[in-house]
C-alpha positions as CSV (number, residue, x, y, z in Angstrom):
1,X,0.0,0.0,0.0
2,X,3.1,2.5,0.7
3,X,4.5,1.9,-2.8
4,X,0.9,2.6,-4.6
5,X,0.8,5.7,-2.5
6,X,4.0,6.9,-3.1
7,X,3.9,6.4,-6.9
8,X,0.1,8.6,-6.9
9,X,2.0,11.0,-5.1
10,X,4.8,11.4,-7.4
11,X,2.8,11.0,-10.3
12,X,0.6,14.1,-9.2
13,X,4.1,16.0,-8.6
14,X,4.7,19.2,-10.3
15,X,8.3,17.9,-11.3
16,X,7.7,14.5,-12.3
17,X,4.5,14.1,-13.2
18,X,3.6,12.9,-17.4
19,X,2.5,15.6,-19.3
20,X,-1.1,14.2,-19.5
21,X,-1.6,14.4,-16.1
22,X,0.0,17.6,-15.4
23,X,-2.2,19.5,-18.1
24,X,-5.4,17.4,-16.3
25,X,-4.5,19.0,-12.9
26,X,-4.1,22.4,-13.8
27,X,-7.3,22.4,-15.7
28,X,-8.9,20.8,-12.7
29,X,-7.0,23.8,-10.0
30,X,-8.1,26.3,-12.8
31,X,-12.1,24.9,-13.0
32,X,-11.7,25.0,-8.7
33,X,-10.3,28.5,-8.4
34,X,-13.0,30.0,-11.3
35,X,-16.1,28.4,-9.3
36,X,-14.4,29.4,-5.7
37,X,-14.3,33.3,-7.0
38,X,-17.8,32.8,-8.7
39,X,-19.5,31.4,-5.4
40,X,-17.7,34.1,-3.1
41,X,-19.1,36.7,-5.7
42,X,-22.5,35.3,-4.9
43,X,-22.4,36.7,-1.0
44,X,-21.5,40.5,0.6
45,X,-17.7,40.7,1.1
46,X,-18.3,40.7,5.0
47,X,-20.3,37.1,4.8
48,X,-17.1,35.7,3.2
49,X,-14.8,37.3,5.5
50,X,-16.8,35.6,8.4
51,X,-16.2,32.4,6.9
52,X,-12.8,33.0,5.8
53,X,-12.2,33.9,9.6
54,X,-13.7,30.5,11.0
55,X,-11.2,29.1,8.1
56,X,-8.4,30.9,9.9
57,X,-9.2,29.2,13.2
58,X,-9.3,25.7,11.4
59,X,-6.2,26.4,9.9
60,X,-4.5,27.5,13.3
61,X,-6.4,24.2,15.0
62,X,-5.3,21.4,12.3
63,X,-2.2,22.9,10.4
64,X,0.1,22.2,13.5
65,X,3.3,22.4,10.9
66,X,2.1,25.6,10.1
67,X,1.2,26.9,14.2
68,X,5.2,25.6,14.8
69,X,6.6,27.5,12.4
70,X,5.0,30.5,12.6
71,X,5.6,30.4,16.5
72,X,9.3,29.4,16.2
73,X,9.8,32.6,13.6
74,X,7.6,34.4,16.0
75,X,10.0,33.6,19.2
76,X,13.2,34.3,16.7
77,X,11.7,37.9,16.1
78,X,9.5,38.9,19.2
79,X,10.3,36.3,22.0
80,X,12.1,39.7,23.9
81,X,8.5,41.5,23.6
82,X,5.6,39.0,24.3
83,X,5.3,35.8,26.5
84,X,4.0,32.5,25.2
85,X,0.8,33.5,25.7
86,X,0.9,36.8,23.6
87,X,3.2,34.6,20.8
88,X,0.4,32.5,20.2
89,X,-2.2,35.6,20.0
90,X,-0.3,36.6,17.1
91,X,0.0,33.8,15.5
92,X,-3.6,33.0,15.8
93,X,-4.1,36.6,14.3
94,X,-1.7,35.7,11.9
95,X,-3.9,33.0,10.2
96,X,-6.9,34.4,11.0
97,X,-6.0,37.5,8.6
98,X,-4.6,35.9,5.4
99,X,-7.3,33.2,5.8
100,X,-9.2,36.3,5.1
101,X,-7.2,37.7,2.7
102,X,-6.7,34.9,0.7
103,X,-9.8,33.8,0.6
104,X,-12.3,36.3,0.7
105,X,-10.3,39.6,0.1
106,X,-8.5,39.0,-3.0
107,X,-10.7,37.0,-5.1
108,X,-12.8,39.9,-5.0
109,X,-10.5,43.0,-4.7
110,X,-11.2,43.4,-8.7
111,X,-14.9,43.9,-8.1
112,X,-14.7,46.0,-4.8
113,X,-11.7,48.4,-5.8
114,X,-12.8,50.2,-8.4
115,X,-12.6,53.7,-9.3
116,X,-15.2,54.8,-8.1
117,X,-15.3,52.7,-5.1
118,X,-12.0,52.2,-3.3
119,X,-12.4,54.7,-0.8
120,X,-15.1,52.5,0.9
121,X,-12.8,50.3,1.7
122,X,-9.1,51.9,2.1
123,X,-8.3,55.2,3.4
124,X,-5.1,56.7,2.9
125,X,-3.0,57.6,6.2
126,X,0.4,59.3,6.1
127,X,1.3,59.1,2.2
128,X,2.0,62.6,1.6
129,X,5.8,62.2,0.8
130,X,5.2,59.0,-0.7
131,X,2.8,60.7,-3.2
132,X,5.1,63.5,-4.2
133,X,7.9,61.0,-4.8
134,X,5.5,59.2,-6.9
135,X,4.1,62.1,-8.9
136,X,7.2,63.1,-9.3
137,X,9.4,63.2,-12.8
138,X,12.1,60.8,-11.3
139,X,10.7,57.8,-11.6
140,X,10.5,55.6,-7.8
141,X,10.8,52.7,-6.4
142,X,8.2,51.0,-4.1
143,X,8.5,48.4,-1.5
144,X,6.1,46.3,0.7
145,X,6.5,42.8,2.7
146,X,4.4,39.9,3.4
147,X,2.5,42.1,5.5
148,X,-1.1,43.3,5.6
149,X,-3.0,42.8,2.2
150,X,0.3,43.6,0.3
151,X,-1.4,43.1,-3.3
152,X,-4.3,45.4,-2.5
153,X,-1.8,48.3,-1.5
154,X,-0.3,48.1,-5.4
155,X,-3.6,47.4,-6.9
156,X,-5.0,50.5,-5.3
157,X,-2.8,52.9,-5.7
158,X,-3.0,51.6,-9.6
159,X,-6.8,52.5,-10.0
160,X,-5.4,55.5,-8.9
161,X,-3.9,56.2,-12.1
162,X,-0.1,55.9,-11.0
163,X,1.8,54.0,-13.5
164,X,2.6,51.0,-11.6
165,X,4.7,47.9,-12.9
166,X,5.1,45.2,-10.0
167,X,7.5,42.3,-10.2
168,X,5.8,38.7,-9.4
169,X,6.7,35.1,-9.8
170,X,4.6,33.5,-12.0
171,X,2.3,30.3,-10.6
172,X,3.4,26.9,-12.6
173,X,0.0,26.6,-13.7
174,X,0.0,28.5,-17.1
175,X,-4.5,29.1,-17.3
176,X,-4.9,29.9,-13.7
177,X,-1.5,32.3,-13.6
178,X,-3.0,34.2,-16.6
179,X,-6.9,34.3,-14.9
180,X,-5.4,36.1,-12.0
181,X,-2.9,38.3,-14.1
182,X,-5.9,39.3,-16.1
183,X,-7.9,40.6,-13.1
184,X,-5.1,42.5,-12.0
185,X,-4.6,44.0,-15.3
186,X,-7.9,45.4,-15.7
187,X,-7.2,47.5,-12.7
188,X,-4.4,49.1,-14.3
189,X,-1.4,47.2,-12.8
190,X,1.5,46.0,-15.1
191,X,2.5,42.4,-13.9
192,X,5.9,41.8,-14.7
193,X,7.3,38.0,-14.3
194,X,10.4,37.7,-12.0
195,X,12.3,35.2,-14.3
196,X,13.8,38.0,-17.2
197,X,12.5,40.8,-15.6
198,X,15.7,42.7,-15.7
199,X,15.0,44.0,-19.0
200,X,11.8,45.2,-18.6
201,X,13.0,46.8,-14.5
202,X,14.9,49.0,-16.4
203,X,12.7,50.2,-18.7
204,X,9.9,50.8,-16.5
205,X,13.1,53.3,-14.2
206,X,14.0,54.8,-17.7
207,X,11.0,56.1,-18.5
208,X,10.4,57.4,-15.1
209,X,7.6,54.6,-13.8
210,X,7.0,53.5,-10.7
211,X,8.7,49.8,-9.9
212,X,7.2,47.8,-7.6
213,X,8.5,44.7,-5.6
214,X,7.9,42.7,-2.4
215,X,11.2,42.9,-0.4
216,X,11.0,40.2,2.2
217,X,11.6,37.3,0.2
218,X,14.2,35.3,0.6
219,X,17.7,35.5,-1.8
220,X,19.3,32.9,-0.9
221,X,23.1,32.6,-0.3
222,X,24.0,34.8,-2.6
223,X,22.1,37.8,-0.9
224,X,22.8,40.9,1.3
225,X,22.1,39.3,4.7
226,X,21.0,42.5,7.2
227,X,19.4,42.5,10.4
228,X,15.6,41.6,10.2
229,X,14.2,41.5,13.9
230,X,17.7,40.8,15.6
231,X,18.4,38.6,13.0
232,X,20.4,38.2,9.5
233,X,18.0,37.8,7.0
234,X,18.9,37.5,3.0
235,X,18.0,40.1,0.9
236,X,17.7,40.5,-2.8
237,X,20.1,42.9,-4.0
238,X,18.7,43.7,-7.0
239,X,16.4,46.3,-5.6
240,X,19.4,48.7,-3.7
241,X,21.3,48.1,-7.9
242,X,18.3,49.5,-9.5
243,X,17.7,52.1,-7.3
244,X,21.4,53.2,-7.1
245,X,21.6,52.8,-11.1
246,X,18.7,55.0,-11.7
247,X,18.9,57.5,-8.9
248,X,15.3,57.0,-7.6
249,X,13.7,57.2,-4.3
250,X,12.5,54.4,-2.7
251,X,9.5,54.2,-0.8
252,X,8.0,51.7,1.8
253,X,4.8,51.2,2.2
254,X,1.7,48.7,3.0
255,X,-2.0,48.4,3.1
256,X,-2.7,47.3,7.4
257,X,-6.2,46.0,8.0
258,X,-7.6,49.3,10.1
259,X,-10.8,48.1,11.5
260,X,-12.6,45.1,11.7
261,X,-14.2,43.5,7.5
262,X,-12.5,44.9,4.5
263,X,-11.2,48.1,5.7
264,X,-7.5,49.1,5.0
265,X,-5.3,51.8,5.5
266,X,-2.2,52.9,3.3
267,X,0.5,54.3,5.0
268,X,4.1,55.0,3.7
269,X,6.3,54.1,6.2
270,X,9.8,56.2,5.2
271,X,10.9,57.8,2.0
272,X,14.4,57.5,1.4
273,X,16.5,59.0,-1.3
274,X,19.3,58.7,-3.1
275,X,21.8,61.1,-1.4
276,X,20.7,59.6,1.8
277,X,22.8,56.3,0.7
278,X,25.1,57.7,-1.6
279,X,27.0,59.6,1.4
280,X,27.9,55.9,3.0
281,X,30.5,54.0,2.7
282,X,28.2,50.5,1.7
283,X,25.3,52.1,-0.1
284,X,24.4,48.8,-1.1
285,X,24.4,47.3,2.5
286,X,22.8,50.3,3.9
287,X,20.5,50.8,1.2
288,X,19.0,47.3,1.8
289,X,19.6,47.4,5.5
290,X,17.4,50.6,6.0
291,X,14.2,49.6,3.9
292,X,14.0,46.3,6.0
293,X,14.2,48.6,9.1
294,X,11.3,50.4,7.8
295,X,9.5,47.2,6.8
296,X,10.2,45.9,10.6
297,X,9.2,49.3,12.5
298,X,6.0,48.9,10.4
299,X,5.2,44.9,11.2
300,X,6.3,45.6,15.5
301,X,3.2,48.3,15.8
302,X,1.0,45.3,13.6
303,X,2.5,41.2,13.7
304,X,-0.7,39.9,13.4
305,X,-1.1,40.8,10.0
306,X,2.7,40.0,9.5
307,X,2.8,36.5,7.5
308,X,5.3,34.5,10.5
309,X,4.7,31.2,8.3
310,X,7.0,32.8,5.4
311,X,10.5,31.3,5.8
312,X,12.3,34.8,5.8
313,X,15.3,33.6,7.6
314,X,15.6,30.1,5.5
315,X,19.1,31.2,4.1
316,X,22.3,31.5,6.5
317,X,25.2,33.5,6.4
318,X,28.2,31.1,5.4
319,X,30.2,32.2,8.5
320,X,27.4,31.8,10.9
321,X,26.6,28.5,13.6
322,X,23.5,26.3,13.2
323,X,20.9,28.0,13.9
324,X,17.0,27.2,14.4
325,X,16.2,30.5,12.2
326,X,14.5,29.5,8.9
């Protein structure tokens, strides 16, 4: 019975799987994913984030792979600040929100944030710097992390009219990666795939656009480790090059869940331009260093809406001991 198991499970692997019954299971997660968004359209936006909450709890209750990690990231980051007791409160938090916002929030973030409607549902907080810098004639940057709803801070601020080109790895399955790419186009944001997107970075910065990235993810080895919560986290450098390269500020903001259902805020967290970094002896180092500040003085007043599951500290410096970071 192991051995059938294990060759259904291989055979319905991404990696190894024929092509016959690769192209059968995306067309199956493609029919889920359209009848999912089509029966949440059916119901108010405040039903589904009800349910989506109750899905949250399930999640924290059954997933206990999930409930370690994010409590093992959680003591890395805040074990100074909270007790046991306060660690678990976020993390419960924690799953309770993107249970919400992946499930109820951004299937239907296409419908709900339109021009005409946004301001229902997100207000904008301390974003006057942050807008000059983007109205500007420079061109900017814009940063976010794993933290709040980060795709309904870009897709906003798009139906705002700002010319906004965000950089996203693409899903392996080919019809459901272009259904969601398509409902984030008609909003007016340019998706740009991660793998060759160097060409297309530095034309958006040359003709003055705005260049959008989320700048928590891990970058392996080969990254700029800087202190994230205490700890050396990897960080891609190819955001401090551009930004260095093109002379262009670079702002960090995010979209924090303000009161109870689907209502956000959009705050910009720090501006920082270029003379700021080019007066230091690392720019690069400090560049990166002092955007994952900002991101971290933004998640401390929020970690419940911080996603703890994501492995930001999977990669370790080559000089450093064993460590239960990851």
């Amino acid at each position: 019975m192991r051995t059938l198991l294990t060759r259904v499970q291989a055979a319905l692997d991404r990696r190894t799987a024929p092509p016959a019954i690769l192209a059968i299971r995306h067309w199956c997660e493609y029919a889920l994913v359209r009848a999912f968004v089509f029966i949440v359209s059916l119901f108010p936006i405040e039903t589904n984030l009800a349910s989506a909450r109750l899905m949250g709890k399930a999640w924290w209750g059954l997933m206990r792979r999930h409930r370690k990690r994010a409590l093992e990231h959680l003591r890395l980051a805040l074990g100074d600040c909270y007790d046991e007791a306060g660690l678990e409160r976020i993390a419960r938090g924690c799953l309770e929100h993107f249970a919400q916002v992946y499930l109820a929030e951004m299937p239907l973030a296409p419908r709900l944030i339109t021009e005409w409607s946004w301001a229902r549902h997100v207000e904008l907080g301390r974003v006057g710097p942050a807008v000059r810098e983007l109205l500007g004639e420079r061109g900017a940057i814009m940063l976010t992390g794993h933290f709040g709803n980060y795709e309904l801070l870009g897709y906003t601020i798009a139906r705002l009219g700002f010319p906004l080109a965000a950089i996203m790895r693409p899903l392996d399955n080919e019809r459901l990666n272009e259904f969601i790419m398509g409902s984030r186009r008609s909003g007016g944001l340019e998706l740009v795939m991660k793998k060759g997107a160097s060409e297309r970075a530095r034309e958006v910065l040359e003709n003055r656009g705005i260049l959008c990235f989320i700048a928590d993810q891990n970058a392996g080895r080969k990254g700029v480790f800087v202190d994230f919560f205490g700890c050396k986290a990897s960080t891609y450098k190819s955001i401090g090059l551009l930004a260095m390269t093109y002379r262009v500020p670079v702002v960090v903001g995010y979209a924090i869940r303000a009161a109870p259902g689907f209502h956000y805020r959009i705050d910009a967290e720090r501006v920082i331009q270029p003379q700021e970094w080019e007066s230091q002896d690392e720019p690069l180092h400090w560049l990166t260093q002092e955007y994952s500040r900002a991101l971290e003085s933004a998640i401390r007043r929020h970690p419940e809406q911080y996603l703890w599951l994501h492995r930001r500290w999977k990669s370790r410096p080559r000089d450093e001991h064993p460590t239960t970071a990851g």
